[in-house]
N, C-alpha and C positions, 0 to 999 in steps of 0.2 A: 169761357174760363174767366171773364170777367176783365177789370184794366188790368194793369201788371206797370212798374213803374223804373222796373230793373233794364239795363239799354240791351232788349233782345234783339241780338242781330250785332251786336256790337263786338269790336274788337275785343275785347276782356270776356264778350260770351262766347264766341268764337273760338277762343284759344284755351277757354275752360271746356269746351264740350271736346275740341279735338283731344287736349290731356286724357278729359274723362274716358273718351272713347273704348281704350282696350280695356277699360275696368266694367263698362257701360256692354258693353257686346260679347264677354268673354262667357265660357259655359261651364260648370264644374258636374261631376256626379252629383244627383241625385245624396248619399250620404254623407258628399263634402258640404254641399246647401243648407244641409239640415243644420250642420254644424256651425255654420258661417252666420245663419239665421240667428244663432242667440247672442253672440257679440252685439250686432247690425241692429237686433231688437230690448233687449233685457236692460240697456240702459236708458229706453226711452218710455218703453210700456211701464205704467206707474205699477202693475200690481210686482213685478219686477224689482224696477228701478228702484223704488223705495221701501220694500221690505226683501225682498231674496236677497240683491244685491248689497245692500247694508250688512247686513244679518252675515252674510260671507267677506267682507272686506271687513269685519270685527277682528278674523284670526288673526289679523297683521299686528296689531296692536296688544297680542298680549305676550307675555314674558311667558307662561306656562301657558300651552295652547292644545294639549291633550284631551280634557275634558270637556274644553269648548268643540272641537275641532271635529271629536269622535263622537258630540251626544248633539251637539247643535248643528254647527256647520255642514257639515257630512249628511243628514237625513234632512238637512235644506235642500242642500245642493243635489240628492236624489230625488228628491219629490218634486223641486222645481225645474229640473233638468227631464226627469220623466214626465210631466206633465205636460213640458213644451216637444216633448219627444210626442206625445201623441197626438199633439194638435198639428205639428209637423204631416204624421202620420193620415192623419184626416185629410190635410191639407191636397195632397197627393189623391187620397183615395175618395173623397166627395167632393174636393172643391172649396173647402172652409177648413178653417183651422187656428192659426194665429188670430184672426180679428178677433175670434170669441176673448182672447185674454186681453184686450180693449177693450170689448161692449158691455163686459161684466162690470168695468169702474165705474166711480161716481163720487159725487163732493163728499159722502161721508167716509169714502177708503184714503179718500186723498187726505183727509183729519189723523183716519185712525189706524191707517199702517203704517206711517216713521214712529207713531208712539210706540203699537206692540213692537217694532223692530227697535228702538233706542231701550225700552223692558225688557227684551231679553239680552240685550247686549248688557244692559247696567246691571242683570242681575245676574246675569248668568256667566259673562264676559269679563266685568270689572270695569274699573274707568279706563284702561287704555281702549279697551273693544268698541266703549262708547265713544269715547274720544275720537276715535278715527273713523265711527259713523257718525259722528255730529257735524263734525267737518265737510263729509261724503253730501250728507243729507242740507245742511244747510246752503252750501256752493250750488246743490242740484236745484232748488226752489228758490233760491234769485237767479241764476242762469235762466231756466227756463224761464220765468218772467222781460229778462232783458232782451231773450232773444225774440219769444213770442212778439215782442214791440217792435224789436227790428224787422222780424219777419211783413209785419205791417205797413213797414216802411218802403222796404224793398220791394216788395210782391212779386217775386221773382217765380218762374213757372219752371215745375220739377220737370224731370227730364220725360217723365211717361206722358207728361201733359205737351210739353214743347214736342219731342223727340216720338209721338204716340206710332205712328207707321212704322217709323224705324225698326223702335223697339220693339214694337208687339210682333215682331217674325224672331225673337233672342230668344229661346226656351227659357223657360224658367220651372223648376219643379213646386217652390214653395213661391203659391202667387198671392198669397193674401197680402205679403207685406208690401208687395205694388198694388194691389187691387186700393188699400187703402186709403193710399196719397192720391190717388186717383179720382176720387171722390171729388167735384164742384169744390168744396170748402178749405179743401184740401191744396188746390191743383197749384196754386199761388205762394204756398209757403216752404217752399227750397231755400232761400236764402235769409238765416245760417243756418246748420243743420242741431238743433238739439240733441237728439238722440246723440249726433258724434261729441256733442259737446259732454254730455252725461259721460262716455267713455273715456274722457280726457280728465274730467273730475276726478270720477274712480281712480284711474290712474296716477295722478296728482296725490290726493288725499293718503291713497298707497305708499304711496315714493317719500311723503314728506314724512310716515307714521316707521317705514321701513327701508332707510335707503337700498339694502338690498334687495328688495323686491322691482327696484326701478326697470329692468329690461323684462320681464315677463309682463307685469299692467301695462308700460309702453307698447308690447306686444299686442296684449288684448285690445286699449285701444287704438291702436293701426288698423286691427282688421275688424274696429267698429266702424272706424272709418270707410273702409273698403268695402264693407259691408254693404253700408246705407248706397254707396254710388251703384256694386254690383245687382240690388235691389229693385234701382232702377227710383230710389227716392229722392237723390242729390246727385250736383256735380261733383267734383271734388273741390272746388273754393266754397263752394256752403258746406262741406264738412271740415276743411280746414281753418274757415273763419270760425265754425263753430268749437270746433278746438282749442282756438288759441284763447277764446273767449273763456273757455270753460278751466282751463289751465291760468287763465289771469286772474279770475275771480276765487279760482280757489286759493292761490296763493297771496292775491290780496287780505283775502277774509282770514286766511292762515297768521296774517302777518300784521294784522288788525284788532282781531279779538281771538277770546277762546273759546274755540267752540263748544257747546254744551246745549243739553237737551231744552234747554231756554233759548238759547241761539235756531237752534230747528226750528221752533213751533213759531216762532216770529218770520220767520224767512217761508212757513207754511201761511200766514196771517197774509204777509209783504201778496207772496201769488193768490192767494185766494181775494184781497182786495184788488189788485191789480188787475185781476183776469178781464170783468167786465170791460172797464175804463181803455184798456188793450183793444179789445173786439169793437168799441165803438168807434176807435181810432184807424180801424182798418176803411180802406177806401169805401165810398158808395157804392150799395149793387150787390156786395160780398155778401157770403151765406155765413151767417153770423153764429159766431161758438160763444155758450154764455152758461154763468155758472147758474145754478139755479138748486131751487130747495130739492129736485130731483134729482141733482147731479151734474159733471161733467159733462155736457151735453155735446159730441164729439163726431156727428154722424155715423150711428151707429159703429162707434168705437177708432172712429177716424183717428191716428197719432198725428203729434206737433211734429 
């Protein structure tokens, strides 16, 4: 698995693996998993995270949300809900499933899906829809940046890679999203957790665009949270660091500028220069993630 730099074996891993434990070993149905699966995932898989996900956290932000809701929102949220339903479905009945909606990305989706998602928010949405994806979308592409660096820092080893005997007797019905982290390039990047941090943005960007909305996205993100540990990809302190992380930075950036489709593509610029300069910084030895004119190159579709 390569060094790792995080104190394994140490009092604070100890007392985070025993926390994690009941979340780490517990078993749900088969059509609770599935469902548990798109919280746990949809904030961290980019073709997801930065177009579904925007594109549905638009409706919060508008005053009339009828025409958005019934002609946009709605035949997102079934197309992208049905389509992770059949990957689901595969997942179960061949073996593969989820990874494919990581192996299909690449440097030019990572360009050009917040654009079409901030286009049809701006035209179709109005500026509140965009507004509260600009927010969504910019927090998500410096977060992931600051973490990926932490994550570098730490190299702290997921729970499938520490915990591999253990857990490999836990059923699981949907295994692609541990088979993933699993992966060599993979196995060192648990701490902080992005994807929970992605859930916590959402969530944030929601809350500040609609305070009533505040206990339903808190919900969602809880059980992004819960997600990623019952997945077997984090403890629960690398999804709760990645949390507060993703919650501070939205609300710093909230409280700093305004966000706007200018604001996106710069915070899309910030990760895509960053990325490299990140990978070079991770320890010697490591299987190295690097952007390139082909693409996110991710281990066949490895997530952060």
């Amino acid at each position: 698995m390569g060094v790792h730099r995080f104190p394994e074996g140490g009092a604070l891993d100890r007392i985070d693996k025993l926390a994690s434990a009941p979340v780490l070993h517990a078993t749900l149905p088969c059509f609770l998993e599935c469902a548990l699966s798109v919280p746990a995932a949809w904030f961290g898989c980019p073709v997801y995270a930065i177009l579904v996900v925007p594109i549905l956290l638009g409706t919060v932000g508008l005053q009339e949300r009828a025409f958005y809701a019934s002609c946009i929102a709605l035949p997102t949220a079934l197309i992208g809900g049905g389509c992770w339903a059949k990957l689901c479905f595969d997942n179960m009945a061949i073996g593969e499933g989820p990874r494919r909606a990581y192996s299909v990305f690449g440097k030019p989706l990572l360009i050009a899906l917040p654009q079409v998602a901030m286009a049809v928010l701006s035209y179709a949405g109005g500026p509140g829809a965009a507004q509260v994806a600009a927010v969504y979308l910019t927090s998500w592409h410096l977060t992931q940046a600051l973490l990926e660096a932490l994550k570098g820092l730490t190299w702290r080893l997921r729970p499938t890679a520490c915990m591999r005997e253990e857990l490999g007797k836990v059923p699981r019905c949907i295994t692609d999203l541990t088979a993933i982290v699993r992966l060599d390039s993979q196995a060192n990047l648990s701490f902080p957790s992005g994807d929970a941090a992605g859930g916590a943005i959402f969530a944030t960007a929601a809350s500040l665009a609609s305070p009533p909305c505040l206990v339903p996205v808190a919900a969602v993100a809880l059980l992004c949270a819960l997600g990623r540990v019952y997945f077997h990809c984090h403890h629960l302190l690398d999804v709760a660091v990645g949390q507060a992380v993703g919650v501070g930075v939205t609300l710093l950036l909230n409280r700093c500028i305004q966000a706007s489709w200018m604001s996106m593509i710069l915070s899309q610029l910030c990760l895509v220069g960053l990325w490299p300069l990140i990978q070079k910084a991770k320890p010697h030895g490591a299987v190295k993630q690097a952007l390139s004119s082909d693409g996110l190159k991710i281990d066949q579709g490895a997530q952060k």
